[in-house]
N, C-alpha and C positions, 0 to 999 in steps of 0.2 A: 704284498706288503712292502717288498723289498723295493718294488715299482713306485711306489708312491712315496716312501721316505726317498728315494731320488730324487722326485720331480720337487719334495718341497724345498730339499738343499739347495737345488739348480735354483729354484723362485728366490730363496734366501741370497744366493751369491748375485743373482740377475737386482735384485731391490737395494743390498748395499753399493754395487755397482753405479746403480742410477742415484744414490743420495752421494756419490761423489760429487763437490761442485766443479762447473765448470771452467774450462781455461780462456781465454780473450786470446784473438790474434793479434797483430801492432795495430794499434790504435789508427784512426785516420786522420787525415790532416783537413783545416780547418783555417778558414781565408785571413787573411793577415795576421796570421800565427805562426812561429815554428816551433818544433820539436826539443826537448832541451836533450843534449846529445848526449849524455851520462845515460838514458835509457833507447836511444835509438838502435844500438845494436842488438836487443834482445827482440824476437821474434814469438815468443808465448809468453803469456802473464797469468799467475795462478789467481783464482776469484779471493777478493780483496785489495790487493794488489793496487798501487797507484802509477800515474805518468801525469808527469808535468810538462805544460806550453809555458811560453814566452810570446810576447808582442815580434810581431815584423822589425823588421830597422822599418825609421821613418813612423813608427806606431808606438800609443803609449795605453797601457793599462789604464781603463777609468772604473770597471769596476766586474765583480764574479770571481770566483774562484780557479787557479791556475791548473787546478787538478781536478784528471778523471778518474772513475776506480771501475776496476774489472768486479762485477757483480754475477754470478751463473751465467758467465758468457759471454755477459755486453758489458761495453763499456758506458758510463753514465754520460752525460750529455754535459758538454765541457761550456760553462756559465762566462768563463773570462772574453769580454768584452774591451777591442782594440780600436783608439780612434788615429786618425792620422795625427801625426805632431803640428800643432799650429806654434804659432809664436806670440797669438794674441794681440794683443795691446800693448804698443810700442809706448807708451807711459805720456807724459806732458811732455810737450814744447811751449816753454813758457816764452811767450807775444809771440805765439805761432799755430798752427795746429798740425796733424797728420793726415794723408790723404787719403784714404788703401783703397786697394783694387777689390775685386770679386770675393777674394780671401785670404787669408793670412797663414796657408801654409808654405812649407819649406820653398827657397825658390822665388819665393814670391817679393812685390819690392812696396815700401810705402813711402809717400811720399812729403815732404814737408815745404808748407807754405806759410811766410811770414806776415803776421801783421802791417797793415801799412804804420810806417815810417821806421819798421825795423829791416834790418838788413841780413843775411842768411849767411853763415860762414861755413864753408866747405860743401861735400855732396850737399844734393837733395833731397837723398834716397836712403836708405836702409834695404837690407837684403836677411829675410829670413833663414836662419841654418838652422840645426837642432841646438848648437848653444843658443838659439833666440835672435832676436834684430842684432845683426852685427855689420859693421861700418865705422865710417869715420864719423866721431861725434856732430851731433848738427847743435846748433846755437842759431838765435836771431838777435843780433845785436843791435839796440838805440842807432839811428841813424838814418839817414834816408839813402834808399838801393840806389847807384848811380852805375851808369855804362859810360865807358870808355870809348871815342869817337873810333870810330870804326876803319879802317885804312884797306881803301880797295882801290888797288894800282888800275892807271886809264880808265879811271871814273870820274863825274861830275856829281857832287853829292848837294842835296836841298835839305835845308835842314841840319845839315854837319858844322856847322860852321860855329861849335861851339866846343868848349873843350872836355866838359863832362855832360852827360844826357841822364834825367832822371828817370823813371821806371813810368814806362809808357808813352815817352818820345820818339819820334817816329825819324828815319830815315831816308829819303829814295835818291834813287840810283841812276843814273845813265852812262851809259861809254861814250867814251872818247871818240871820235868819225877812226875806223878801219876794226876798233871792237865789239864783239856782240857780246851783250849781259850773259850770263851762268847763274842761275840765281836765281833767288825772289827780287824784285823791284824795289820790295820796300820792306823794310825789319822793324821790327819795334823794342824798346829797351825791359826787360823783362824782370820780374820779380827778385828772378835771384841774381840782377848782375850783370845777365846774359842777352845777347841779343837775339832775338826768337825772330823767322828762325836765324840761320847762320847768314854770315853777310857774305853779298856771292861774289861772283867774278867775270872780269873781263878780259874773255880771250880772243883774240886777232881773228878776224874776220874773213872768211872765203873769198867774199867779196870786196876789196878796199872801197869799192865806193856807197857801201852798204850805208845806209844810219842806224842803231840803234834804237833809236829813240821809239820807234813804230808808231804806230796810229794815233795821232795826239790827242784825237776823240776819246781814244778807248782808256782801261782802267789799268794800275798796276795791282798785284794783288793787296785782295782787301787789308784794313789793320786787322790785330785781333782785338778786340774789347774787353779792354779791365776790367776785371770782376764779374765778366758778365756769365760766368761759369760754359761756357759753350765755346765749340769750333769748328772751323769749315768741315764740313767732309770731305773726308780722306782722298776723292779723286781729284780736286782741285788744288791741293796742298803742292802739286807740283809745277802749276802753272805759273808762270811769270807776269802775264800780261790777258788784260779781256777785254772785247769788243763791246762797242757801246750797246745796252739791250741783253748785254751779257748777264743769266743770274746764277748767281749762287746759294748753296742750302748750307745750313750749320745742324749740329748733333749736340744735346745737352753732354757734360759730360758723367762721366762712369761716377755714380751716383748721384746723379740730378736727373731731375725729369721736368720736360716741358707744361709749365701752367698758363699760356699764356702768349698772344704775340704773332707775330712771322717769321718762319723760319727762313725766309728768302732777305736778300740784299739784291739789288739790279746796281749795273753799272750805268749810270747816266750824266753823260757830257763831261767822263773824265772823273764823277766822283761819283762814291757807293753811296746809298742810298744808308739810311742808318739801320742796327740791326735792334728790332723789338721784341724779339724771345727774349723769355720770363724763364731762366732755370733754377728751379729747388732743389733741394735736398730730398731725397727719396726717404719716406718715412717707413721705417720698421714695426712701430706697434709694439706690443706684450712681447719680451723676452721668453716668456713662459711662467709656469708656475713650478716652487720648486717644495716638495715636503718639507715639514722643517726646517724651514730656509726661506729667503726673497733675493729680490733680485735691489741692489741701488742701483738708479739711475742715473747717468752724466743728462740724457734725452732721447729721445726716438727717433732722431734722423741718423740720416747718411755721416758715418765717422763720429756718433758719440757710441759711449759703452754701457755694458749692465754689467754690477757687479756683484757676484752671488756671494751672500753671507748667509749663514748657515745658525740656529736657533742654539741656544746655549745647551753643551750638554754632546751636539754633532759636531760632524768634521764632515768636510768638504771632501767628494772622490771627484776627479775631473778638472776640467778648465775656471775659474772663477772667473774670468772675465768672457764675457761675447761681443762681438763690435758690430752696430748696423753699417751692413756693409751694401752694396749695390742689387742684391739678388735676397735680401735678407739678412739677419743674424745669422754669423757666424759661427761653427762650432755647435755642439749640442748642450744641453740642459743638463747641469751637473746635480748629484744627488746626496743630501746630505745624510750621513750615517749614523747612526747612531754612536758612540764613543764605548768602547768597550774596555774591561779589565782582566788582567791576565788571572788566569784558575787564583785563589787564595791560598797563599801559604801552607803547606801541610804540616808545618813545623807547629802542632797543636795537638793538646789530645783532648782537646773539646770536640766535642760533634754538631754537625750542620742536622739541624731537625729536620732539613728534608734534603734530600741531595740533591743537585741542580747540575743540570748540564750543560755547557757552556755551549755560546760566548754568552758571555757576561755585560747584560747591556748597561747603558746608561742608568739610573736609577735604580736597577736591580737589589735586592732585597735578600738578604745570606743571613739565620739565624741560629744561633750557638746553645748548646746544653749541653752539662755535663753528666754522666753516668755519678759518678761519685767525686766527690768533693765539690768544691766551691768555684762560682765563675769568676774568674778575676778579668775586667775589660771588657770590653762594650758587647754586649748582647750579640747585637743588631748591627752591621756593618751592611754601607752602600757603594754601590760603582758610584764615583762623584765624574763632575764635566771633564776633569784632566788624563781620565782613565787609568785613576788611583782609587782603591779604594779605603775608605774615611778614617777606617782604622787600622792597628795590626789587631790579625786575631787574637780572642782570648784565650785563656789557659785555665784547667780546672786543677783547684789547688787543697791540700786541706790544711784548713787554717783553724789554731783552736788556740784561747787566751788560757791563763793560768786562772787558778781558784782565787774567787776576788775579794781576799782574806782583809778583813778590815779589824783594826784593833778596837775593842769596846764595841762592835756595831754586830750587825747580821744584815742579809737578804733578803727579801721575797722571791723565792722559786726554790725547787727542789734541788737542794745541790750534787750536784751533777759531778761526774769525774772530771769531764770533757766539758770546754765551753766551745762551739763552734762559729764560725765567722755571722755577724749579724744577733746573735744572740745576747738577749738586753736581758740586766737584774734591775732591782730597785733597791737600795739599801738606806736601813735605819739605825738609828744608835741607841746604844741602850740606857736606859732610864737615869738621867744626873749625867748625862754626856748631849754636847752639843754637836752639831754638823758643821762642817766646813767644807765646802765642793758641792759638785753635783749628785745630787741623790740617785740619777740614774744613770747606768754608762753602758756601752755596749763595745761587744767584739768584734775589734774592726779587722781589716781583709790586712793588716804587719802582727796581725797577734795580740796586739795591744788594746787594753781597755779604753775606749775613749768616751768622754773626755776628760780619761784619769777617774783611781777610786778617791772618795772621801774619807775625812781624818773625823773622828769622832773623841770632842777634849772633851775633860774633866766640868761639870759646872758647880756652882753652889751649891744646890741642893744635895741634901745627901742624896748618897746610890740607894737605886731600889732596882734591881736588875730585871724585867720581864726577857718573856721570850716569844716570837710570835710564830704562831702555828697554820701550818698553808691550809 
């Protein structure tokens, strides 16, 4: 006997042993996250227990919860979702637009180009940080773009002989007999001012009896062509000069795509041939689709936007704007939440008919009753779009009017000690007494009869007093 109350004590200590819950080791790490360091130094976590993440630098919270909890052992599976920081949508250039590259995070630059007959004051560029596009303001001011003659010592210039060049005027070049050119041959006057590319030079020759001039057959390099969205490629960008039969290729540029044309140019007898590529704007299509929510559209090409607005009632988690950018839209598909309200005031001793556990969504539905006495204020309270809800809570109160003693008159109902809130009489006068007021009134929620008792005067006739019986 003594055998077996052992072994069932031992069972007993082994079972509450095993209903102990279990402890978590340090949580793990989790990629563009860290640790928030108020808990980093603890090394076991009792079940229940929470740990909190934070976004990377360079990373912004779009949406899930920041925390995991220790559950018998494990830790729960960390929901917070981190995207890189973009800078988005550099806003309007008004008689302008902006240009952007691949993408618009940190680092990255976009670009502005002015309307023709406007003029561009300051950079060109913008440069994304985490405060957003930051730079020197850009502006396109009324006016037409003009370049400044160009001064490049021991040279013969064709074309210069003017004293401002308007935006797409063209240059070329030749040295002096003992200099040879540095340089492109020929520049052209550029959008912003500028002379694309740089205007080159003439440095003193190895040979004095050299000419510059070289092959009069052959070509300087090509112009670039206005508007025409495209440009050489990049291996011939450095070349000065091409032999006749010489050809050249061009690349649309970083968001345009070719529809269209020949991408060659030939040199022949001194002059390029013209260039017939066709470049577009690279189309993006559907931004996506967002749950309550859509997206406005500026358009579907290359450098317009969507902007996510969100159904009345949500809020926006994430980026609102995406840019079609050269590879796509930009950025991911933000989600719109539903708007919540904080737990409701406990400062009440009305009771919720059913308890509710939060959050508390949008439209959500809270309903009030009281044990004893009276509800004073709205029933029925909702989470409204602002994430307030519509009312303050009610309060149960007990409300009771005085006895609704009328001179000369009586009631119908049982008179009672107690009038309580909502409860109605009817009252009569008696016989050879007239009415004045409402005959019926009721106990309203300040105690008071409303809408006031009636006065019962004296008439003509003689009195004959009845009495009415319930």
């Amino acid at each position: 006997m003594k055998t077996v109350g052992w072994s069932i004590l031992v069972s007993s200590f082994a079972l509450l042993a095993s209903a102990q819950p279990k402890k978590c080791s340090a949580p793990v790490e989790y990629p563009h996250t860290s640790m928030v360091k108020t808990f980093t130094s603890r090394q076991e976590f009792n079940s229940g227990d929470k740990f909190y993440y934070k976004c990377a630098e360079d990373f912004t919270p779009t949406k899930g919860s920041r925390a995991v909890q220790c559950l018998d052992g494990k830790w729960t599976k960390l929901t917070l979702k981190c995207e890189k920081i973009t800078c988005g949508n550099a806003g309007d250039l008004p008689n302008g637009q902006f240009k952007y590259g691949e993408s618009t995070f940190i680092g990255e630059k976009v670009y502005a180009i002015c309307n023709e007959g406007y003029t561009l004051k300051g950079l060109n560029y913008m440069i994304c940080k985490r405060s957003g596009w930051t730079g020197e303001f850009l502006s396109c001011e009324e006016g037409e773009t003009t370049c400044s003659t160009p001064a490049v010592a021991n040279s013969v210039q064709r074309g210069g002989d003017v004293a401002v060049h308007r935006v797409g005027d063209s240059v070329s070049f030749s040295c002096s007999r003992g200099f040879q050119l540095d340089g492109a041959q020929q520049i052209t006057c550029g959008s912003g001012g500028q002379w694309q590319p740089q205007p080159p030079r003439c440095l003193p020759s190895p040979d004095k009896t050299q000419q510059s001039s070289g092959n009069k057959s052959g070509c300087g390099v090509p112009l670039t062509v206005y508007n025409s969205n495209a440009n050489l490629v990049d291996k011939y960008i450095t070349r000065t000069s091409f032999s006749s039969a010489d050809k050249v290729y061009y690349v649309c540029d970083v968001g345009y795509t070719a529809a269209g044309g020949s991408r060659t140019r030939l040199c022949n007898n001194g002059e390029w041939t013209p260039l017939t590529l066709k470049c577009e704007r690279r189309l993006c299509g559907s931004a996506g689709e967002i749950l309550n929510g859509q997206f406005i559209y500026s358009g579907v090409a290359f450098g317009d936007t969507a902007k996510a607005v969100c159904d009345e009632g949500y809020i926006l988690v994430g980026r609102a704007t995406r840019n079609c950018m050269s590879n796509g839209w930009g950025g991911r598909i933000p989600v719109c939440e539903a708007m919540t309200c904080e737990e409701p005031p406990a400062e009440t001793n009305a009771e919720m008919e059913s308890l509710q556990e939060p959050p508390y969504l949008y439209r959500r539905v809270i309903r009030y009753h009281c044990r004893v006495g009276t509800l004073i204020g709205q029933k029925e309270l909702w989470c409204t779009k602002s994430g307030m809800w519509s009312a303050p809570p009610p309060k149960c109160k007990e409300i009771t009017c005085p006895s609704p003693n009328v001179t000369n008159g009586y009631w119908r109902r049982a008179h009672n000690e107690i009038y309580h809130y909502k409860d109605m009489i009817s009252i009569k006068c008696d016989s050879g007494y007239a009415m004045t007021g409402w005959r019926t009134a009721t106990c309203n929620h300040d105690g008071q009869w409303v809408p006031g008792l009636p006065k019962c005067q004296r008439t003509n006739v003689a009195p004959r007093r009845s009495y009415y019986t319930n």
